[in-house]
N, C-alpha and C positions, 0 to 999 in steps of 0.2 A: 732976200726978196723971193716971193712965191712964183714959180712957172705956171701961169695961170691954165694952163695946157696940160700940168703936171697930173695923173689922176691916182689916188692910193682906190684901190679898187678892196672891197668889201673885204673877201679873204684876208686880207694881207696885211690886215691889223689886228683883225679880231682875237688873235693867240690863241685858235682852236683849229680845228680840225674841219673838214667840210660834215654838215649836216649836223654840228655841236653848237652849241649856242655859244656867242661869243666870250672869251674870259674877260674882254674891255670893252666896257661900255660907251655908247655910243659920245658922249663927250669928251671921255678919254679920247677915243682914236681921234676928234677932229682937231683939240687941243696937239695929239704928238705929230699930225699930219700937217697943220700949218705950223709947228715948228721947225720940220723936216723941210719946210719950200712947198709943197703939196699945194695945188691951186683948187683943188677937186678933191671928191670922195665919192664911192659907191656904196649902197643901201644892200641888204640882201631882203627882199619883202616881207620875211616875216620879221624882222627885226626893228617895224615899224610900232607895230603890236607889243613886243618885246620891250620897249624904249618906253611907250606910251605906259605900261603896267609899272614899269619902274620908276614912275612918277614924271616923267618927260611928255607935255603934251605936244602935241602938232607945233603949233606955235611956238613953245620952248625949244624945240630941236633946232626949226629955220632962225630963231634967234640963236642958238651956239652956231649953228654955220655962217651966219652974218658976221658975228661976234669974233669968230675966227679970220673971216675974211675968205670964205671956201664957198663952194657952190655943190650941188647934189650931181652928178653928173650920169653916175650910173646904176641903174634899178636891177639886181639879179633876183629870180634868173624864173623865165617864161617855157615852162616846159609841158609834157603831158597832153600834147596836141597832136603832135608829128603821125605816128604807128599811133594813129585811133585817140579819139578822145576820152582822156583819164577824168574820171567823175568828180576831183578837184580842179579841174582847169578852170571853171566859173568862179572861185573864190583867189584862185593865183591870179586870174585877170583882176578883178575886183581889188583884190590886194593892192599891185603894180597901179592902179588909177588912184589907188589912196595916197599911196605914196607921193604921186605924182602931184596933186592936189595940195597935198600940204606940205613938199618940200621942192619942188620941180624937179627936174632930170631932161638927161638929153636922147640916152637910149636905155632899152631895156635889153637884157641881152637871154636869148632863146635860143632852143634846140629840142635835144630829143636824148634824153638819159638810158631810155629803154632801148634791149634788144630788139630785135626781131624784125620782119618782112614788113618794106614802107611801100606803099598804093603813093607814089608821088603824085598824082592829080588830087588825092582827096588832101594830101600835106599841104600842098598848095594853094587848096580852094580854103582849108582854115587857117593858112597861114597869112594870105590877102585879108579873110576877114577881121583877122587878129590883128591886122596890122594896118585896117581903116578905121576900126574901133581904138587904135592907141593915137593914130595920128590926131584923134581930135583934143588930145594932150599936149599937140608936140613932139612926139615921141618917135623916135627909130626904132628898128625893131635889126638887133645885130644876130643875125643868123650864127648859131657856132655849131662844127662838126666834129663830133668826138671819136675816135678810133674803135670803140668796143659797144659805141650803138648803134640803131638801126639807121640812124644818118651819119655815115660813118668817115667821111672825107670831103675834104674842100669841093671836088669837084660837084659830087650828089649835092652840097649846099647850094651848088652856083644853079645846076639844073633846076633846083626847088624855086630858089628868086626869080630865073628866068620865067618858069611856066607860074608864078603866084603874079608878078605885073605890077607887084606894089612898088609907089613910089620910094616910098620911107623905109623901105624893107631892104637891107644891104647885109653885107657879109662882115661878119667878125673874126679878125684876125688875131687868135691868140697865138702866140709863133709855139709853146710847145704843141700845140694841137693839131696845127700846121703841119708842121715838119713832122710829128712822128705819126701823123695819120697817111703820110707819102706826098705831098703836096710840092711843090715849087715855086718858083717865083712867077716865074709860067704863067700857074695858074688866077694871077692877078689883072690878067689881059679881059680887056672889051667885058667887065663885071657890069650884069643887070641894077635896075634899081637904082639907089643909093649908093653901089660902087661898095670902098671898103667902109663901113659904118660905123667903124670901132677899131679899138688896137688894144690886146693883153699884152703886156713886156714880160718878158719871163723867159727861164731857159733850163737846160735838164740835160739828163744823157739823150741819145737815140735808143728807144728801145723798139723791140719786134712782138713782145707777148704782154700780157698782165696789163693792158693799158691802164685801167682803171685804177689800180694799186698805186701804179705809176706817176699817174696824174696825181692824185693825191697826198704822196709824198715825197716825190721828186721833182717837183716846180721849183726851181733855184731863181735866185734873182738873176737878172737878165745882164748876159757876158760870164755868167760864171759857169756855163756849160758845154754842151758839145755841138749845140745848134747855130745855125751863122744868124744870129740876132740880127747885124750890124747891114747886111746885105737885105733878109727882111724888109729893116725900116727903111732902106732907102727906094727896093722897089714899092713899098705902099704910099711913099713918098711920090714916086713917077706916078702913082694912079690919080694924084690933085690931094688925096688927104692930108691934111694938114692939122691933124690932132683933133681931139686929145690924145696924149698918148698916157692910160692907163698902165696900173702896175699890179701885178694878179700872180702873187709868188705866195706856197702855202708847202712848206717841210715842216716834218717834229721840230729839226733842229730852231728853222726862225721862228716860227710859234711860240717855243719858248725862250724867246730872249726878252729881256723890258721891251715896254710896248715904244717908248720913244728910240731903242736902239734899231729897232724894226724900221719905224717909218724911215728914219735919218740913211740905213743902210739902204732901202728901196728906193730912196729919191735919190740919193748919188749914185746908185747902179743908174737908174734910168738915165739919167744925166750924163753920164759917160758915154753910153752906147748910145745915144742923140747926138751927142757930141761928135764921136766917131764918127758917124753916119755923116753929117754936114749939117744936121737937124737944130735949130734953135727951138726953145718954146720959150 
């Protein structure tokens, strides 16, 4: 039976590497993700394009998700705003509304890739607008804080949501980003906004340098690493969220396993560490 809650999050099927074009296409993964239990799936935006050239129209995709019995749940990834606005950002927003238009979704998940010194008033004031321009989709807008950018920790996230005021504009918790960007459970207290807006399951060593490297090749599926997953999900739990809980694991090694060995291994890690937690979905 499908955990309707269940989500295989974009990476985590595709058999490739971040910023590679997927090795399975977009039927494939929906087909091996409602095999695996998967209630959900996430899009990465340009892969709407990518799907559509491959002979997939709009139309044909929400009929495989139909057809699977899955829904579009999460749009990646809304970036290029945060440290100054990047000269693609009008065509990544524009993307994400296509997306949205011809397949739905629940959030789109943002940040800030790039280095360097954040003006948080002016992040703030395109992050509101960004994120009253999505609302007229439906759409949340899952803040996420990466370790080696210019928005570089939970906390700076939480600051950003506090002073942007947006309703639909919450915080994403992917617990490797979490935990190796120094964060706590802690930090899950009296959240602006939206509260927690999202969940990545996922887990890895702790590291101190290389984040980016890190992140890239060392996202394990969740319980098989050094991070307390299990404590995680349950304080996100005490903040009222109650799913979806996505799964966002991307190594050489799972990359290259068959695509239905991927989905079936991610959905029963998920499973487990919800399990443990007290968590049903």
């Amino acid at each position: 039976m499908p955990d309707p809650d269940l989500v295989a999050s974009f990476f985590t099927l595709t058999g490739a590497g971040f910023g590679e074009p997927p090795r399975h296409g977009f039927r494939e993964r929906c087909e091996a993700a409602a095999a695996a239990g998967f209630g959900g799936v996430g899009l990465h935006v340009d892969d709407l394009a990518r799907t559509q050239a491959a002979g997939l129209s709009g139309a044909d995709m929400r009929a495989v998700l139909d057809g699977a019995g899955l829904r579009l749940v999460e749009i990646e990834f809304l970036g290029g705003w945060a440290a100054g606005a990047d000269p693609g950002l009008a065509t990544t927003v524009a993307g994400v509304e296509a997306v949205a238009d011809a397949l739905g979704g629940r959030h789109v998940s943002a940040g800030e890739l790039r280095g360097g010194d954040l003006d948080l008033g002016e992040a703030a004031a395109r992050l509101a607008r960004l994120a009253d321009r999505l609302a007229a989709r439906g759409l949340l807008v899952a803040l996420e804080a990466f370790p080696w950018s210019a928005l570089a920790d939970v906390g700076a996230a939480v600051d950003l949501l506090r002073r942007a005021g947006a309703p639909n504009a919450g915080l994403m918790v992917d617990v490797w980003h979490f935990f190796n960007g120094g964060a706590d459970v802690g930090a899950l207290a009296d959240l602006p906004g939206a509260g927690v807006a999202a969940v990545q399951l996922n887990d890895g060593p702790r590291v101190h340098a290389y984040f980016l490297h890190h992140a890239r090749a060392a996202r394990r599926l969740p319980g098989e690493g050094e991070l307390d997953v299990v404590d995680l999900v349950r304080a996100v739990a005490d903040t009222g969220f109650a799913g979806p809980w996505c799964v966002e694991v991307n190594t050489p090694e799972f990359r290259a396993l068959p695509l239905e060995t991927a989905a079936r291994a991610s959905a029963d890690a998920a499973r487990r560490v919800l399990d443990t937690a007290g968590i049903r979905t």
